[in-house]
Predicted model as a PDB file, atoms N, CA, C, CB and O in Angstrom, pLDDT in the B-factor column:
MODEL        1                                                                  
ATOM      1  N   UNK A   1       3.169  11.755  20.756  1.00 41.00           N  
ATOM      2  CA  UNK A   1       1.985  11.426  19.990  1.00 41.00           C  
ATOM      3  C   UNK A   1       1.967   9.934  19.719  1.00 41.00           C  
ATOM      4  CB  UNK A   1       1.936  12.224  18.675  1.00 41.00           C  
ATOM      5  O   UNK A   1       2.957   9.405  19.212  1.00 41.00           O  
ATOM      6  N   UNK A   2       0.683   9.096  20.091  1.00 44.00           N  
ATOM      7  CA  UNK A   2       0.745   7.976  19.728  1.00 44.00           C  
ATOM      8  C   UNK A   2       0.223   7.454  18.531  1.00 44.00           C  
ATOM      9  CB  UNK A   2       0.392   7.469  20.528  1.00 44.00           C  
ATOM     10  O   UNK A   2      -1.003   7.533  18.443  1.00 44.00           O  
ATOM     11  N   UNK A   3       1.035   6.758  17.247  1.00 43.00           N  
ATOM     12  CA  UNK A   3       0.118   6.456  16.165  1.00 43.00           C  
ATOM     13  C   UNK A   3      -0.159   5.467  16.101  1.00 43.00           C  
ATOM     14  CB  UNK A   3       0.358   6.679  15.104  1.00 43.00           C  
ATOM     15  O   UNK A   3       0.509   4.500  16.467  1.00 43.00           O  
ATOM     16  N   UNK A   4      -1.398   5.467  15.535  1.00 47.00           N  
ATOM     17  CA  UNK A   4      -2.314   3.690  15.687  1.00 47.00           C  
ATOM     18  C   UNK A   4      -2.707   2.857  14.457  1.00 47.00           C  
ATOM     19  CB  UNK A   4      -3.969   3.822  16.400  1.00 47.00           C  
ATOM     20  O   UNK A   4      -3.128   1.700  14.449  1.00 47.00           O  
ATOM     21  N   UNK A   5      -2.484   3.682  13.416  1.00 51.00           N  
ATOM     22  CA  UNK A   5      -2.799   2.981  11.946  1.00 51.00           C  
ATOM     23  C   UNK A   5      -1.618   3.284  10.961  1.00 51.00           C  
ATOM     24  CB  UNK A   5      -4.279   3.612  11.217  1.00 51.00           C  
ATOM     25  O   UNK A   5      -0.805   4.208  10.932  1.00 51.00           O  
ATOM     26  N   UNK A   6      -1.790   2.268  10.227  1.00 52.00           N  
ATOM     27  CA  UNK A   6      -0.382   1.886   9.200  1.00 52.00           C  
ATOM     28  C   UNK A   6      -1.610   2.422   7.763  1.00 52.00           C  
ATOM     29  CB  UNK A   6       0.441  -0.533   9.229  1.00 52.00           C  
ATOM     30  O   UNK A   6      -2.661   1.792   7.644  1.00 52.00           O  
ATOM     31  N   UNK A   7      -1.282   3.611   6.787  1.00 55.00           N  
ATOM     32  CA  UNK A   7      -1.579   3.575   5.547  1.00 55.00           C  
ATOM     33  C   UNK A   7      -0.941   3.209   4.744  1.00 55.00           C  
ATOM     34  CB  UNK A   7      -1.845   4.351   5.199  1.00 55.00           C  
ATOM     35  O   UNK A   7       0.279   3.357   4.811  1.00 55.00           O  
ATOM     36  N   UNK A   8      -1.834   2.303   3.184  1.00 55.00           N  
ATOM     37  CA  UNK A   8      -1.305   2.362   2.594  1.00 55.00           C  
ATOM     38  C   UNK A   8      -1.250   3.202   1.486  1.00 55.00           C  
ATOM     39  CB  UNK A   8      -1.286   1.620   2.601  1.00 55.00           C  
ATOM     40  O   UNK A   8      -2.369   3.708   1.408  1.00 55.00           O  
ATOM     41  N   UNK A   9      -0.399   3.709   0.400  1.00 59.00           N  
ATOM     42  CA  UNK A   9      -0.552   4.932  -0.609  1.00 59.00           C  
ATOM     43  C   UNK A   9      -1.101   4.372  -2.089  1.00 59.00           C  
ATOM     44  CB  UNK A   9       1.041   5.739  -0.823  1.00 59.00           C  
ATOM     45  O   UNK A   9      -0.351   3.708  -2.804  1.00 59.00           O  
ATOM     46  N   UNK A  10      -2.182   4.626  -2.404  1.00 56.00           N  
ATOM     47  CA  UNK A  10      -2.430   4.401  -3.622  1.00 56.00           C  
ATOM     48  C   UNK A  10      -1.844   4.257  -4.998  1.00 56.00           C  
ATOM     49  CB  UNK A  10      -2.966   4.965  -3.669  1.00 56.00           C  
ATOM     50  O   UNK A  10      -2.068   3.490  -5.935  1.00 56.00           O  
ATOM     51  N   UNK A  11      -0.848   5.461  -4.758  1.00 58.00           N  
ATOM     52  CA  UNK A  11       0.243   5.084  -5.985  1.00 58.00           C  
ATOM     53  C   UNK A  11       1.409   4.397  -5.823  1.00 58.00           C  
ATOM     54  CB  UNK A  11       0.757   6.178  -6.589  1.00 58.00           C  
ATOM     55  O   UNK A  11       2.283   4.720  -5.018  1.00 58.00           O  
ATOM     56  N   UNK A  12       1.465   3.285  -6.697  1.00 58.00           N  
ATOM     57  CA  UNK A  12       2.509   2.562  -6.670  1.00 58.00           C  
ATOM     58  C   UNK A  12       4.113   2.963  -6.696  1.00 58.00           C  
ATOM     59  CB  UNK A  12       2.230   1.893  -7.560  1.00 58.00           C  
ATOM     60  O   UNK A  12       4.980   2.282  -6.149  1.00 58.00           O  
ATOM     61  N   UNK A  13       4.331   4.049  -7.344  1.00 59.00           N  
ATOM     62  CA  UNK A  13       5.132   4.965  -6.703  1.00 59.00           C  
ATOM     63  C   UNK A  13       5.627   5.442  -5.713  1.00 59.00           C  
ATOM     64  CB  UNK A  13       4.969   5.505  -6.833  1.00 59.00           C  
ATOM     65  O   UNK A  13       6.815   5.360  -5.400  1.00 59.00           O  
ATOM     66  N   UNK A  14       4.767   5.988  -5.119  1.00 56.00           N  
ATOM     67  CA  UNK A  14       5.237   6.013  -3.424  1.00 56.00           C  
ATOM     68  C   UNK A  14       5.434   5.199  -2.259  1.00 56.00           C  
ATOM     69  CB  UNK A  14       4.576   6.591  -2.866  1.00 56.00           C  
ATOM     70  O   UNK A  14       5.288   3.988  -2.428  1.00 56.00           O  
ATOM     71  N   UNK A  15       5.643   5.484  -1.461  1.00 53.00           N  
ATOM     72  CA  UNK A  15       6.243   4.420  -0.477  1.00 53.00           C  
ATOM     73  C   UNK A  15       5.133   3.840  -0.018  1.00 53.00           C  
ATOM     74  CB  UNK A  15       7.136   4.925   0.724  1.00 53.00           C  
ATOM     75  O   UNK A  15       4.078   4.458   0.127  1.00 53.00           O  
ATOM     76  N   UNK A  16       5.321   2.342   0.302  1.00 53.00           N  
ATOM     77  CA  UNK A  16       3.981   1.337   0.488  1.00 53.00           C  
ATOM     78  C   UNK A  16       3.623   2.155   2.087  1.00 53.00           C  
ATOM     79  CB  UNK A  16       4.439  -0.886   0.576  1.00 53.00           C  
ATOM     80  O   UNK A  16       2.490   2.555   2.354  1.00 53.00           O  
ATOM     81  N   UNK A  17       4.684   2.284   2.939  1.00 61.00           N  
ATOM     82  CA  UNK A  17       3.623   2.477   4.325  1.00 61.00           C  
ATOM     83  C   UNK A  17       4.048   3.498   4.943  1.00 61.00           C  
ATOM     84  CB  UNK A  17       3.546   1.310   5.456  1.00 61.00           C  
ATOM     85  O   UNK A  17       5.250   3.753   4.873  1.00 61.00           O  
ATOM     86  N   UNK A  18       3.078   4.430   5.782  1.00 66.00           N  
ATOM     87  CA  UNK A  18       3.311   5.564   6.546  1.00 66.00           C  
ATOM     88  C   UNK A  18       2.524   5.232   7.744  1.00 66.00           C  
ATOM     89  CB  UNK A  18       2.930   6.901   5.857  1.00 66.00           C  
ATOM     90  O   UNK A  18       1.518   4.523   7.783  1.00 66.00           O  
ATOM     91  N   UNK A  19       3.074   5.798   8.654  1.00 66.00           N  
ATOM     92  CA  UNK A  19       2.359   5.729  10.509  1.00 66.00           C  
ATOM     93  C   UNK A  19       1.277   6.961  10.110  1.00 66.00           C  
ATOM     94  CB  UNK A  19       3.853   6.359  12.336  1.00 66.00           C  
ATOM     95  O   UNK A  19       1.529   7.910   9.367  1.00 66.00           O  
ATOM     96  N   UNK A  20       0.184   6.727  10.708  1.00 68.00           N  
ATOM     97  CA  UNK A  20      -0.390   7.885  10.746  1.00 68.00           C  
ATOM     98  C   UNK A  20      -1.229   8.089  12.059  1.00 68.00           C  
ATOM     99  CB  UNK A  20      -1.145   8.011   9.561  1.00 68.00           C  
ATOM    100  O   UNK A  20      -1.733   7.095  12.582  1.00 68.00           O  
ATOM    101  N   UNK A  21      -1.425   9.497  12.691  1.00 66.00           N  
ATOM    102  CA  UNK A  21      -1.540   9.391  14.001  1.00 66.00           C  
ATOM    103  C   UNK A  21      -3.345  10.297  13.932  1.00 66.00           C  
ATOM    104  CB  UNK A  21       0.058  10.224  14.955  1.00 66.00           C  
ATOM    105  O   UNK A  21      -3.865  10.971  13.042  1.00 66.00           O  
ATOM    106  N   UNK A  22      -3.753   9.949  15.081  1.00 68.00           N  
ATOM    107  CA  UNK A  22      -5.575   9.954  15.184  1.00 68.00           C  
ATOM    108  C   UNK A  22      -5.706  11.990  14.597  1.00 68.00           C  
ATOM    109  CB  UNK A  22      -6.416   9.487  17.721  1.00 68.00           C  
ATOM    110  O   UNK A  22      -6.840  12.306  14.237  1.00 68.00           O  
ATOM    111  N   UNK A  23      -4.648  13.111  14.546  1.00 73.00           N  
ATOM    112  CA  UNK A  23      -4.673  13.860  14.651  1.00 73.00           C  
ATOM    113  C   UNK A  23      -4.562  14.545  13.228  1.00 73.00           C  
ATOM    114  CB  UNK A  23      -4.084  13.930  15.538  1.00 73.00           C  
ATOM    115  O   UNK A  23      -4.484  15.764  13.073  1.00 73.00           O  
ATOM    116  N   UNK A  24      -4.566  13.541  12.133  1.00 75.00           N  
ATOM    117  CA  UNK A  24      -4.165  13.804  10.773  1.00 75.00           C  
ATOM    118  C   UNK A  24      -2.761  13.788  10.390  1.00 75.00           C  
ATOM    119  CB  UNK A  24      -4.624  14.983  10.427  1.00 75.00           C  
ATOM    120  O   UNK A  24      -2.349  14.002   9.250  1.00 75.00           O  
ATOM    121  N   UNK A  25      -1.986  13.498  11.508  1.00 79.00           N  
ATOM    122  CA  UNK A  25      -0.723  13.749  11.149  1.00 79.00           C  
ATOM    123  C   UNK A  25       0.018  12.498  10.430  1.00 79.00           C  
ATOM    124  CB  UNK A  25      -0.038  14.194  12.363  1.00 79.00           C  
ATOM    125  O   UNK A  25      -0.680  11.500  10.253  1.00 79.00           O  
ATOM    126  N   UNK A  26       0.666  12.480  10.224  1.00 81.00           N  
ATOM    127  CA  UNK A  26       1.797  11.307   9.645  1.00 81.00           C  
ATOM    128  C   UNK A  26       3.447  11.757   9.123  1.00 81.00           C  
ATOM    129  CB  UNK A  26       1.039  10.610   8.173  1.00 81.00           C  
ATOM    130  O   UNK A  26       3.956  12.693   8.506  1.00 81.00           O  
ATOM    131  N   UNK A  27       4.139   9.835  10.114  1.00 77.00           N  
ATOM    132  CA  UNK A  27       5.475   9.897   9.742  1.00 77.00           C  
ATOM    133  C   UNK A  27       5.804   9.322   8.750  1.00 77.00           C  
ATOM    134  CB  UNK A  27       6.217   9.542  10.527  1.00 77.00           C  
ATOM    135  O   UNK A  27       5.435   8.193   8.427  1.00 77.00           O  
ATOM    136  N   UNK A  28       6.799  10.292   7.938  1.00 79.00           N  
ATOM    137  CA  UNK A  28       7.604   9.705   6.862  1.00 79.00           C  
ATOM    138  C   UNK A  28       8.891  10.358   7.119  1.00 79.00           C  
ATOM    139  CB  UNK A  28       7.044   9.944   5.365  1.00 79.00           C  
ATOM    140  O   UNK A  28       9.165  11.439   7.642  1.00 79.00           O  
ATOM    141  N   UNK A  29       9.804   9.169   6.478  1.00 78.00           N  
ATOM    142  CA  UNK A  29      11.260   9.320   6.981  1.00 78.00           C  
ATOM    143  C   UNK A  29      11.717  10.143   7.718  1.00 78.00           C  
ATOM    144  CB  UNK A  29      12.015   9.453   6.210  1.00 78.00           C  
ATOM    145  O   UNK A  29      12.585  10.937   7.356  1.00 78.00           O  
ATOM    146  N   UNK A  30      11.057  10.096   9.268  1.00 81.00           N  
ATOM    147  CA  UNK A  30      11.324  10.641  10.128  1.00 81.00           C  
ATOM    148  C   UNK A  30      10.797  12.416  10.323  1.00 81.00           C  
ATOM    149  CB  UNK A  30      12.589  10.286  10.067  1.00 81.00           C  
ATOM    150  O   UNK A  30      11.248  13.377  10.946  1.00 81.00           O  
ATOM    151  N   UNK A  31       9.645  12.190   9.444  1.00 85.00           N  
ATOM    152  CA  UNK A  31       9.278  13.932   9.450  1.00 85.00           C  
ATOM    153  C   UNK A  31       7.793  13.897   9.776  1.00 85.00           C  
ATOM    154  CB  UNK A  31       9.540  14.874   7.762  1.00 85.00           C  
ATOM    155  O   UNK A  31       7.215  12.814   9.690  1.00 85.00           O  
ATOM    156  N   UNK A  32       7.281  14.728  10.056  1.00 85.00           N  
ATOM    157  CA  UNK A  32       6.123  14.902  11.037  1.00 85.00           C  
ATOM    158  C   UNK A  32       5.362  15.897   9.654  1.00 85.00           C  
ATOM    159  CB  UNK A  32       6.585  15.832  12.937  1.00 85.00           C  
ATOM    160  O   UNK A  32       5.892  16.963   9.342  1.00 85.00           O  
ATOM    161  N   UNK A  33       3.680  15.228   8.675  1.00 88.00           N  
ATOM    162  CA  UNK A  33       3.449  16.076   8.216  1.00 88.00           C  
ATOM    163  C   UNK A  33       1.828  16.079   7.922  1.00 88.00           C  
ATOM    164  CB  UNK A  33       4.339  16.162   7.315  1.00 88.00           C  
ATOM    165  O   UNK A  33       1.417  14.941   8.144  1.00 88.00           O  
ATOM    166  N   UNK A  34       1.128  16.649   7.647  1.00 88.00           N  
ATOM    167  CA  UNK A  34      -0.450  16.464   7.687  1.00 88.00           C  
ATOM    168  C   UNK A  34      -0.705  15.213   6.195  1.00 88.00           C  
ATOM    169  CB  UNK A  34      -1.398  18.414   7.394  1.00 88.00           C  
ATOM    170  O   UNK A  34       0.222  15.094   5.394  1.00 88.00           O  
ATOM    171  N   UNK A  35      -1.565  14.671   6.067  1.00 86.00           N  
ATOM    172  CA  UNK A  35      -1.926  13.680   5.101  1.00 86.00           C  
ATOM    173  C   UNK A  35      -1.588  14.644   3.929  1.00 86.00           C  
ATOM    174  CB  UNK A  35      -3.533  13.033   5.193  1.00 86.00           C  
ATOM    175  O   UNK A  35      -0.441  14.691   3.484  1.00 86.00           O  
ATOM    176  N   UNK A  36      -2.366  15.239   3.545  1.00 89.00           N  
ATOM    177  CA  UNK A  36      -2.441  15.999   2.663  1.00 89.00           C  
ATOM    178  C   UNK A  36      -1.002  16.924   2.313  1.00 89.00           C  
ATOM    179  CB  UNK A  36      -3.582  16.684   3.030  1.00 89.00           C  
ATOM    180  O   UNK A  36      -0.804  17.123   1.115  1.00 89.00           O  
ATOM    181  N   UNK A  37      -0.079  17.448   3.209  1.00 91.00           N  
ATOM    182  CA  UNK A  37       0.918  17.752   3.006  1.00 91.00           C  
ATOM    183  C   UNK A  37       2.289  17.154   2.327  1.00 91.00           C  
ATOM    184  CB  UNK A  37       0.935  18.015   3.848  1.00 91.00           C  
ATOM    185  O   UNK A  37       3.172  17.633   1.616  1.00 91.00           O  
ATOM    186  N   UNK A  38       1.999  15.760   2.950  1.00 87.00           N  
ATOM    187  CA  UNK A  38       3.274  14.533   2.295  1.00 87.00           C  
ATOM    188  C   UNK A  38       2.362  14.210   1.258  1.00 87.00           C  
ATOM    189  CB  UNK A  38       3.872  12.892   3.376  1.00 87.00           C  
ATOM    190  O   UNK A  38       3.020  14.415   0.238  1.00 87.00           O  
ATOM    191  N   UNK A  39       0.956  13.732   0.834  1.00 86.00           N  
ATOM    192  CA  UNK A  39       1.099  13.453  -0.724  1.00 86.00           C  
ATOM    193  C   UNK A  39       1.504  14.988  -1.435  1.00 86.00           C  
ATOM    194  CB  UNK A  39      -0.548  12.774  -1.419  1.00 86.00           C  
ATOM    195  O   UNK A  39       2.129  14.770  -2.472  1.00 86.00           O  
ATOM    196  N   UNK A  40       1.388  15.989  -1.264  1.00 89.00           N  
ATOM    197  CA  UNK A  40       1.744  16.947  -2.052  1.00 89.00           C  
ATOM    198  C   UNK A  40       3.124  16.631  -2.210  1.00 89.00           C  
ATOM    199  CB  UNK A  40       1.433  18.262  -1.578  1.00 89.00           C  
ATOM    200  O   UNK A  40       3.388  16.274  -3.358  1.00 89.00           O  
ATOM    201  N   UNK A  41       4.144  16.649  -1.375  1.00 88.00           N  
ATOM    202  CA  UNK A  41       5.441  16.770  -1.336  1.00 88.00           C  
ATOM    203  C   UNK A  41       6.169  15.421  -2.423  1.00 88.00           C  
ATOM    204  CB  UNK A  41       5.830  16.730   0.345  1.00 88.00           C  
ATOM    205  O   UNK A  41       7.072  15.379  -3.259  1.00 88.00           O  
ATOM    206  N   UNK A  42       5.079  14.330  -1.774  1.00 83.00           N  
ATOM    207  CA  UNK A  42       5.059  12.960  -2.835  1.00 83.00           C  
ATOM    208  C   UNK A  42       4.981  12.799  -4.429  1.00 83.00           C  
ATOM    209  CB  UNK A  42       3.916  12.239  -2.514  1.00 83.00           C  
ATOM    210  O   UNK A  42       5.625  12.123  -5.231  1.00 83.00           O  
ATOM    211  N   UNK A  43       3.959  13.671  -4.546  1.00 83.00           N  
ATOM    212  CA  UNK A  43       3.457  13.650  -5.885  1.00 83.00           C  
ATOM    213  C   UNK A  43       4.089  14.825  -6.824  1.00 83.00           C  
ATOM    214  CB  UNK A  43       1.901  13.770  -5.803  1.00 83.00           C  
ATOM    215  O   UNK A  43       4.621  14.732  -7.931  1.00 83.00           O  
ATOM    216  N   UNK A  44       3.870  15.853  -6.080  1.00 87.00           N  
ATOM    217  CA  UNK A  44       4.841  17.053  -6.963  1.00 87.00           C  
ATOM    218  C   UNK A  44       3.825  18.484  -7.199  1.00 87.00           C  
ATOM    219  CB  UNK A  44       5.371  16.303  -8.857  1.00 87.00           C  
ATOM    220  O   UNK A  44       4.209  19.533  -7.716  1.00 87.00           O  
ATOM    221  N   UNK A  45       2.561  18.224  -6.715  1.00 89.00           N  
ATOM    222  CA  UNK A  45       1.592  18.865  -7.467  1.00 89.00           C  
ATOM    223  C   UNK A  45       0.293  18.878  -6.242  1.00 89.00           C  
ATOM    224  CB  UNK A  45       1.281  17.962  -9.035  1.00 89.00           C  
ATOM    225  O   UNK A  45       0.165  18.150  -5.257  1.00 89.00           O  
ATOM    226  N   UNK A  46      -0.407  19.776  -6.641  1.00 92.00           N  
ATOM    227  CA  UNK A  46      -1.267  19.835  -5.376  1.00 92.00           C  
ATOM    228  C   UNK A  46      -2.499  18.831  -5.473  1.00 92.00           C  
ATOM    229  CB  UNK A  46      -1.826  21.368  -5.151  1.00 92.00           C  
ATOM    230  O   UNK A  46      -3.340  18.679  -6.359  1.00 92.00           O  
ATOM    231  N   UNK A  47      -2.327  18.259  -4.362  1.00 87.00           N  
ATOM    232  CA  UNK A  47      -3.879  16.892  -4.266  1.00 87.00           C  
ATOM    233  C   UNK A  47      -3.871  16.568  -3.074  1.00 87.00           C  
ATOM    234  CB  UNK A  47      -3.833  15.211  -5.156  1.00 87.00           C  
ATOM    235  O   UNK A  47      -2.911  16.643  -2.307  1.00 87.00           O  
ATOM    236  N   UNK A  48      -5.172  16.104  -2.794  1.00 89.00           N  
ATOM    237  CA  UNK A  48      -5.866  15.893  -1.421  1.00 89.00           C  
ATOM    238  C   UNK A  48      -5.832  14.416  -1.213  1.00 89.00           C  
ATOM    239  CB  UNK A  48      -7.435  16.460  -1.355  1.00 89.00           C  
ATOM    240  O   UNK A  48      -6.490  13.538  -1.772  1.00 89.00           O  
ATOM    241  N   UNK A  49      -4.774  14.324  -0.139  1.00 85.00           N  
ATOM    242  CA  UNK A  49      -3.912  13.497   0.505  1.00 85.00           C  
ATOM    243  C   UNK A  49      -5.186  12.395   0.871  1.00 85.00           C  
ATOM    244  CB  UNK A  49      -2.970  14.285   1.841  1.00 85.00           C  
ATOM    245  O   UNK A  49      -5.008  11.189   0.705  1.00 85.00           O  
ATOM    246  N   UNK A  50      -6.523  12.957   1.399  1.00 85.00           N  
ATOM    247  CA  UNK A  50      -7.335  11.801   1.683  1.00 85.00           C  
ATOM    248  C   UNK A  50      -7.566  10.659   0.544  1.00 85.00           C  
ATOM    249  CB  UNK A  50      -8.628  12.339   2.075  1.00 85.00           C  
ATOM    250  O   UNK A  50      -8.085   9.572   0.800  1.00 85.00           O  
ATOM    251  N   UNK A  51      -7.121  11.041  -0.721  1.00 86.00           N  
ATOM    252  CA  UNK A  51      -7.882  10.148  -2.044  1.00 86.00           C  
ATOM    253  C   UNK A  51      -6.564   9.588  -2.437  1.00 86.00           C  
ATOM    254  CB  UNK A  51      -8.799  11.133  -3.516  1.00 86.00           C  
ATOM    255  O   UNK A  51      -6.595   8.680  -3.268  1.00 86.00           O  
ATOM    256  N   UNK A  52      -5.107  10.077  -1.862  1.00 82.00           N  
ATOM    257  CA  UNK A  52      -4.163   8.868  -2.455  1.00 82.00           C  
ATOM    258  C   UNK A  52      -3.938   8.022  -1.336  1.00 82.00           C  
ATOM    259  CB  UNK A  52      -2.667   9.331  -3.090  1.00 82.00           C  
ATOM    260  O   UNK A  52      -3.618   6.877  -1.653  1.00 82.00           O  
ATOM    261  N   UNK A  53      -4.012   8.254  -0.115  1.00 81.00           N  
ATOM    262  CA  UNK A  53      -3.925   6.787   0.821  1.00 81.00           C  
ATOM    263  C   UNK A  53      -5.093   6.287   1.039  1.00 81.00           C  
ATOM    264  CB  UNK A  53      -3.331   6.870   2.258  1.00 81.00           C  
ATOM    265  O   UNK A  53      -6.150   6.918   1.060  1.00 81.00           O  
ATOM    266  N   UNK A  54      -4.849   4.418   1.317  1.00 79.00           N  
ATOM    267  CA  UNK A  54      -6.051   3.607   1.408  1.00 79.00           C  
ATOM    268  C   UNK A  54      -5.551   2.683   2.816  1.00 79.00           C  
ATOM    269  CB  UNK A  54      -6.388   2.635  -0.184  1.00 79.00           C  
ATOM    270  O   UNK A  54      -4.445   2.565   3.343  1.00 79.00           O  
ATOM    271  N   UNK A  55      -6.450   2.294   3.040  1.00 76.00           N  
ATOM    272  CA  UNK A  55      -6.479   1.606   4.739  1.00 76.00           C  
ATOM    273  C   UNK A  55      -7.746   0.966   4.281  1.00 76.00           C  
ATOM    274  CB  UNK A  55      -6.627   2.823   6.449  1.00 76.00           C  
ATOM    275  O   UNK A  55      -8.656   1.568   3.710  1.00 76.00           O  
ATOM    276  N   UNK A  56      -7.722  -1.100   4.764  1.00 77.00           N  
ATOM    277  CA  UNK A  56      -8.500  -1.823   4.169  1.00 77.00           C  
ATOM    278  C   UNK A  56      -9.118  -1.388   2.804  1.00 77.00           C  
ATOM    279  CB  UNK A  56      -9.335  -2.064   5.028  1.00 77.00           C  
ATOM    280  O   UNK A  56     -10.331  -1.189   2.748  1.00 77.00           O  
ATOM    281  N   UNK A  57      -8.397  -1.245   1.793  1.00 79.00           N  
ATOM    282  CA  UNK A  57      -9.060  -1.348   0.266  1.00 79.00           C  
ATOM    283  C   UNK A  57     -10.102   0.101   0.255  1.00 79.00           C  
ATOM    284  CB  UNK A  57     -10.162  -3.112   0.026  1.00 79.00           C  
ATOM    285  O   UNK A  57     -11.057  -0.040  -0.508  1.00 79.00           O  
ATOM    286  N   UNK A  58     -10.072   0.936   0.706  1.00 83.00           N  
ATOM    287  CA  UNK A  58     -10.530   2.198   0.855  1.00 83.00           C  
ATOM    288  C   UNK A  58      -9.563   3.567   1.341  1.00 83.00           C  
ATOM    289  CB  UNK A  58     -11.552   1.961   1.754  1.00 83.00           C  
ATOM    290  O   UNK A  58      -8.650   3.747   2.147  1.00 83.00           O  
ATOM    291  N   UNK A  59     -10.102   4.159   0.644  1.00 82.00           N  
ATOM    292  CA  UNK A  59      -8.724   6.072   0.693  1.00 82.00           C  
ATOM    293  C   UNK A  59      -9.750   6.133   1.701  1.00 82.00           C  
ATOM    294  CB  UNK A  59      -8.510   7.964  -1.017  1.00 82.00           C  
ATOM    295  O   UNK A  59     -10.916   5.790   1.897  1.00 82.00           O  
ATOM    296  N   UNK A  60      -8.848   6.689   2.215  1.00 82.00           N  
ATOM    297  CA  UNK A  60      -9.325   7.795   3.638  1.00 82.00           C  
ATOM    298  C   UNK A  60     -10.557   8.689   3.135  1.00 82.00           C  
ATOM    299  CB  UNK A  60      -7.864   9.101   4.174  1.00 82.00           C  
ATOM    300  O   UNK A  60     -11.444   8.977   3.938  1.00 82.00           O  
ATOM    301  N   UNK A  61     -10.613   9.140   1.777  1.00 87.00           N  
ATOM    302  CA  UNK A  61     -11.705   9.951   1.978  1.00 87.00           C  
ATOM    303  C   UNK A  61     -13.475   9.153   1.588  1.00 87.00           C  
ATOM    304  CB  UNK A  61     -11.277  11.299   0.958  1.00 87.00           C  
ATOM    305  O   UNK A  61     -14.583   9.640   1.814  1.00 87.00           O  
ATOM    306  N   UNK A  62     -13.157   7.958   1.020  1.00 89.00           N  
ATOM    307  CA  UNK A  62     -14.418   7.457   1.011  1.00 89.00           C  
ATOM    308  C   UNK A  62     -14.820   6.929   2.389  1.00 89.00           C  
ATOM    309  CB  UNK A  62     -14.512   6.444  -0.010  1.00 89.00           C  
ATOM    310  O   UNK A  62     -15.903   6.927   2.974  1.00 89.00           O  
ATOM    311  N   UNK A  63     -13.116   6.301   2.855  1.00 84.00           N  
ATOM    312  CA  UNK A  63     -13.623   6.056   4.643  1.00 84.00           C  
ATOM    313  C   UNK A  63     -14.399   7.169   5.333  1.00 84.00           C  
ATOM    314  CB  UNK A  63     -12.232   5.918   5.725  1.00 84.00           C  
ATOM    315  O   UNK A  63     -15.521   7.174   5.840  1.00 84.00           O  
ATOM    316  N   UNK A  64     -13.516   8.062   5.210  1.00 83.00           N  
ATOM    317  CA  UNK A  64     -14.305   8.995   6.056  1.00 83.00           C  
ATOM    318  C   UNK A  64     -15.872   9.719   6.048  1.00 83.00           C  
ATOM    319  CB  UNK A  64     -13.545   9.909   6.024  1.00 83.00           C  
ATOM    320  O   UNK A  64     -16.555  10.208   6.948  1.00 83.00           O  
ATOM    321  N   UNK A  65     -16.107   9.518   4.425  1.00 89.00           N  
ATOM    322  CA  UNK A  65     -17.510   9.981   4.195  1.00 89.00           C  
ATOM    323  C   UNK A  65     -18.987   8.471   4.749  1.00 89.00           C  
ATOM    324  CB  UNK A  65     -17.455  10.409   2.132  1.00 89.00           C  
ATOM    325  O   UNK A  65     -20.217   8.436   4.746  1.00 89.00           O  
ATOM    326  N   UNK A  66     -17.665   7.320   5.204  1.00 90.00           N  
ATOM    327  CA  UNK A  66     -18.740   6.430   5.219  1.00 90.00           C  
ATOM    328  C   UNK A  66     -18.646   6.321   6.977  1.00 90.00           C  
ATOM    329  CB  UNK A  66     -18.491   4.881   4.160  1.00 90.00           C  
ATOM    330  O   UNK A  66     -19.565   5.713   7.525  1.00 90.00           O  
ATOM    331  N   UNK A  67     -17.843   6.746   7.608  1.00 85.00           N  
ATOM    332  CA  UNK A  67     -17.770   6.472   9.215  1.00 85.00           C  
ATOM    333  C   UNK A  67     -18.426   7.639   9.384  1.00 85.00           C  
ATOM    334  CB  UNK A  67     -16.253   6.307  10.092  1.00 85.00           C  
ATOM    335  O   UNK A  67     -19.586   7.556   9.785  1.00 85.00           O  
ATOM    336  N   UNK A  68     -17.701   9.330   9.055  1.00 84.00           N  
ATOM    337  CA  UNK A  68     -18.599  10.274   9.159  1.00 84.00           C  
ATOM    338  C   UNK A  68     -19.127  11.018   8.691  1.00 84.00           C  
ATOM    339  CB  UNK A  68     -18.521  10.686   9.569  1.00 84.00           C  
ATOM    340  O   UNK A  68     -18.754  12.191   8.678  1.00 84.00           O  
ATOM    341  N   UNK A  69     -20.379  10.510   8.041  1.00 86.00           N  
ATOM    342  CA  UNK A  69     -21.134  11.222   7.040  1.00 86.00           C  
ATOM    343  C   UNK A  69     -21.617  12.801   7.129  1.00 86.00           C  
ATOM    344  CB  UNK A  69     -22.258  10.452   6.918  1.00 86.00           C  
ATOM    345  O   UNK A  69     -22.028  13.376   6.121  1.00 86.00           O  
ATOM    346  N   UNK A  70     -21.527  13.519   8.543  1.00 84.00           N  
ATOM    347  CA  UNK A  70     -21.591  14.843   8.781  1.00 84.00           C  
ATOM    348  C   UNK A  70     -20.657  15.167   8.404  1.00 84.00           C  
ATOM    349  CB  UNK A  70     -21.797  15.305   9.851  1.00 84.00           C  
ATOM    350  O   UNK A  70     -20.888  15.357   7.210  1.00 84.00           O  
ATOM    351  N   UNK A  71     -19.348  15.460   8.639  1.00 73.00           N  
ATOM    352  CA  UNK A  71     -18.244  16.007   8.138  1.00 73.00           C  
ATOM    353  C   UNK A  71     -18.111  16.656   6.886  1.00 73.00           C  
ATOM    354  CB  UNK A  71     -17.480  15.201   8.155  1.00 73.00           C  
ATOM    355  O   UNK A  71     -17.024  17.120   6.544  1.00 73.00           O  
TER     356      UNK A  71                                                      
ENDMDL                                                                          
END                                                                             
């Protein structure tokens, strides 16, 4: 799998950067897990992984409602 973007995590807490690959997936310390799966595991508690990582000054989920507004 090739990954092409570096996130960063909204909470200062967690680790500044994760690989993340075009498929939703992402590496952290060597583990293979959906966005939404590693902030759960991160945080402790259940939340949607698109609203704690940001890429250029935007979470993934406002990105995504602004690239694809059908979705």
């Amino acid at each position: 799998m090739k990954f092409e973007y570096v996130y960063i995590l909204t909470n200062p807490a967690m680790p500044d950067w994760v690989k993340v690959g075009k498929s939703n997936n992402v590496i952290y310390d060597g583990q293979k897990y959906t966005i939404s799966g590693l902030a759960v595991k991160l945080c402790g508690y259940n939340v949607n992984g698109y609203t704690r990582f940001m890429f250029e000054d935007e979470t993934l989920w406002k990105r995504r409602q602004r690239l694809h507004p059908e979705l």
